[in-house]
Structures are given as C-alpha cells and as structure tokens.
N, C-alpha and C positions, 0 to 999 in steps of 0.2 A: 255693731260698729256704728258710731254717731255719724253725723254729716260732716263731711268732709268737700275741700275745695281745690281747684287746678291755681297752679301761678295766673293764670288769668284772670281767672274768675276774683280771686285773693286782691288781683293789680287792683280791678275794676271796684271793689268795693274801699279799698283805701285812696282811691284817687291818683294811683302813681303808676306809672310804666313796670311793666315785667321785667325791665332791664337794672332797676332802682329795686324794686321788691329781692330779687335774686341777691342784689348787692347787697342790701340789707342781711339777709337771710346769713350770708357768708362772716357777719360781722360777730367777733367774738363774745361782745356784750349782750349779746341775744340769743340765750342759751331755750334754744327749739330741739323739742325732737322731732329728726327727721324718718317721716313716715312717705313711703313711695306706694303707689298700686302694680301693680302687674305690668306695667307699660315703661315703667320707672317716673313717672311723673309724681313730682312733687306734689305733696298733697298738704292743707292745711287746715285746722280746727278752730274752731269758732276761739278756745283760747290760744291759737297762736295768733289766730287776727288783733283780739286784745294787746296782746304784747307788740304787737308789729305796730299797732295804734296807738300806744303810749310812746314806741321806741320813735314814731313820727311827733306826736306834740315836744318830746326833749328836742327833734332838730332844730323845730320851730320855734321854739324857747331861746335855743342856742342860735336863733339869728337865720337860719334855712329859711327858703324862699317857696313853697311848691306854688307851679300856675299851671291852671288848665293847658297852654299853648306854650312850648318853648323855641323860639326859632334861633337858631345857628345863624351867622353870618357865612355864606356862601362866596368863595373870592371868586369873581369869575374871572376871570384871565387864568387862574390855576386851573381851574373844570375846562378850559379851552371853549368857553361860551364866551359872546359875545350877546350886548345888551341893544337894544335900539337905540340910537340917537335921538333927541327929538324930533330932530330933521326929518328923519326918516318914519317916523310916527307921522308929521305930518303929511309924509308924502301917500302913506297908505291909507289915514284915512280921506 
C-alpha cells in the first residue's frame, strides 16, 4: 500500500480548507476513487492530489479567487454584539 493522505493533511498541501476539498471531492467531474482506512476517514493518493490540483488551476482559469485569509462580514446587531463607540474607546484609554 503506497502513501496515502487524511482530508487534512490533502487540505494543507493544496492550499484550501477541509470544507472546499470535501466539496470538491462530492463534485461529479472529478471521477476519484474513494478509498477509506479503518476509521472511515478519507484517504487520498498522491494521484488524487494531481487531479484535485488540476481540478483547482480550471477554477482559477474559470475566474475562482483562492486567498490565504477569507473574512465574512459579521452583522453585529444580529450576533447581539455591540461595538465600542469611539467615545467610549476614548474614555477607556
């Protein structure tokens, strides 16, 4: 048995989240076979990385965006957070 990889492990060398590799994985044009260990964890081979690495340069092609950092806009009034005023910045330092 060759070497084989965890969806993490997998995330961490293509650059992308466990939640995006998964997605990927589920997508039909990406004809993988699915090999599990004993644990049921997904396991991947140096050529599914290949294929997961070309199936990334067509997004990028196709106009996809990947960045190290992706931040969400956070509403705070819905989270029931409330933000400092400046006022109040000033008054604490």
């Amino acid at each position: 048995m060759g070497s084989y990889l965890t969806c993490g492990q997998a995330a961490r060398k293509l650059r992308v989240s466990i939640s995006t590799l998964k997605r990927w994985v589920s997508e039909p044009e990406l004809e993988m076979e699915e090999l599990r260990n004993r644990n049921g964890w997904r396991l991947f081979s140096e050529e599914d990385l290949g294929h997961l690495r070309d199936y990334k340069r067509q997004l990028r092609r196709g106009g996809k965006r990947f960045t190290d950092i992706t931040l969400l806009p956070i509403n705070v009034k819905e989270k029931g957070l409330s933000r400092p005023s400046s006022s109040n910045m000033q008054a604490i330092a």
